[in-house]
C-alpha positions as CSV (number, residue, x, y, z in Angstrom):
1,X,-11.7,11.4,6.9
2,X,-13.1,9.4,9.8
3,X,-14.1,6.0,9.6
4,X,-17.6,6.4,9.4
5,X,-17.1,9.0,6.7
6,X,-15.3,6.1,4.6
7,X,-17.7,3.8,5.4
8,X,-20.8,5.6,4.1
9,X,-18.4,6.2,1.0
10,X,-18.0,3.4,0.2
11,X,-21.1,1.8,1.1
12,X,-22.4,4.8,-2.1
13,X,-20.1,3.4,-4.5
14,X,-20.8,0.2,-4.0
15,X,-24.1,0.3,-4.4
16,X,-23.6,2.7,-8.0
17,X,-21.5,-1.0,-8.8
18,X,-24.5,-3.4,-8.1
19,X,-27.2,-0.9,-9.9
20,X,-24.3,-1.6,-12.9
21,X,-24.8,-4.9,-12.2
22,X,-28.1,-5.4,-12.0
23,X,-28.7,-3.4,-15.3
24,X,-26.7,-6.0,-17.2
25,X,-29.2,-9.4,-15.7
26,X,-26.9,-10.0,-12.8
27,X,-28.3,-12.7,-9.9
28,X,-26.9,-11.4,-6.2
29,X,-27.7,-14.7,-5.3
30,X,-25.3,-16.5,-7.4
31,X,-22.2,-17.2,-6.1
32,X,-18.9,-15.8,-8.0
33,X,-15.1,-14.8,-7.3
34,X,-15.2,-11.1,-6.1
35,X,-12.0,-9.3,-5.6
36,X,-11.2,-6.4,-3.4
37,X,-7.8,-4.8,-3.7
38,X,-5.4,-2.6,-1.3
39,X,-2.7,0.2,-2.3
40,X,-0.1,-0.6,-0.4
41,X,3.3,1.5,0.5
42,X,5.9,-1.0,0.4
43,X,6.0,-4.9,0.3
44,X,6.5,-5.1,3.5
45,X,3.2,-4.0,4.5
46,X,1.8,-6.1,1.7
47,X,3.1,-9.3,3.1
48,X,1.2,-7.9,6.5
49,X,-2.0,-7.2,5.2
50,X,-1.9,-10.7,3.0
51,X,-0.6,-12.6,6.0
52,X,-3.4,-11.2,8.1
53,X,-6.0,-12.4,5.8
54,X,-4.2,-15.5,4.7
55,X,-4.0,-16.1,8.6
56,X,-7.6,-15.4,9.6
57,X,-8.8,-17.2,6.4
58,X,-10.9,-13.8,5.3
59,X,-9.9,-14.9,1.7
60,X,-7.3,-15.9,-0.7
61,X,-4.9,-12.7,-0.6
62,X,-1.7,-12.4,-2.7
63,X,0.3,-9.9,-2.9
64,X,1.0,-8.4,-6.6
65,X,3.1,-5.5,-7.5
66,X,1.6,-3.3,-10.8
67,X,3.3,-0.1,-12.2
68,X,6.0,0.0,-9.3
69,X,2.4,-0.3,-6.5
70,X,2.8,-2.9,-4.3
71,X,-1.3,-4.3,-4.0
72,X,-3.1,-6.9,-2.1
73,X,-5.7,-8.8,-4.1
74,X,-8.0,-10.3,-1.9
75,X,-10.6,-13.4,-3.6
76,X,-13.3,-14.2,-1.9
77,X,-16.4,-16.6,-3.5
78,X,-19.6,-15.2,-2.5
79,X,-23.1,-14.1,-3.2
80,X,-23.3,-10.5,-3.9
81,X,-26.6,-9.7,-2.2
82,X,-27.1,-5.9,-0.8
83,X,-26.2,-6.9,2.7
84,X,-24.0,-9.6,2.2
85,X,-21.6,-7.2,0.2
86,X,-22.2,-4.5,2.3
87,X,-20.9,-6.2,5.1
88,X,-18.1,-7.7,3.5
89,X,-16.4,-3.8,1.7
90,X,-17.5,-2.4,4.6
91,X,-15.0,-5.2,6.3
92,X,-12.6,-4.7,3.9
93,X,-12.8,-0.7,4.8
94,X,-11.9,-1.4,8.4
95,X,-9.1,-3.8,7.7
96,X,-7.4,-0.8,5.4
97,X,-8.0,1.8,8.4
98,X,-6.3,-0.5,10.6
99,X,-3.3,-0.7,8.4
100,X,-3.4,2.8,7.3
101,X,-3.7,1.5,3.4
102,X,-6.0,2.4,0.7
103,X,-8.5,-0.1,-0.5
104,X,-8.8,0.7,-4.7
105,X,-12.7,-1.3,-4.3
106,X,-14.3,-4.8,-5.2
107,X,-14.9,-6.2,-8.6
108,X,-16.8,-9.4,-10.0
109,X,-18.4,-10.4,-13.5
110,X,-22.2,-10.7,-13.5
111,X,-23.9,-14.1,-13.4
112,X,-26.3,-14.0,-15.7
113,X,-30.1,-15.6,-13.6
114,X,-30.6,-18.1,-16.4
């Protein structure tokens, strides 16, 4: 699957996740943690991936190992606005293409506007 391909993939499912979101009184606007996560292969590549991030100050990225799968969690607080989000997976996409990893998506809980 080509990049573009990917990106407009996830760009589908990420938008299914803020309609979720929005049905349950979420503000965009609001600031929370929101964590994206990559499959890795080995630790080795997990310690590249985090260190990249870690590096380049992208976010806070550990590396944790769950059911014998060596993942990066990546924890970044933002706003998740359309566009702000957008920008960010579809980042997020790019940096698992360059690494030849799988990113398993993004996750935050909803901040209620009031």
């Amino acid at each position: 699957m080509s990049v573009i391909s990917k990106l407009m993939e996830a760009t589908e499912a990420d938008t299914d996740v803020l309609r979720s979101l929005d049905s349950n009184g979420d503000d965009f606007s609001k600031f929370r943690e929101v964590d994206f996560t990559f499959k890795c292969p080995s630790k080795e590549k997990a310690d590249t991936v985090a260190g990249f991030l870690q590096d380049f100050q992208y976010g806070r990225a550990s590396v944790i190992l769950e059911e014998d799968q060596y993942m990066v969690q990546v924890l970044i607080d933002m706003p998740v606005t359309q566009n702000i989000l957008l920008c960010v997976s579809g980042f997020m996409t790019c940096i698992a293409e360059l690494y030849g990893i799988e990113i398993d998506g993004w996750g935050c809980i909803a901040q209620n506007g009031t």
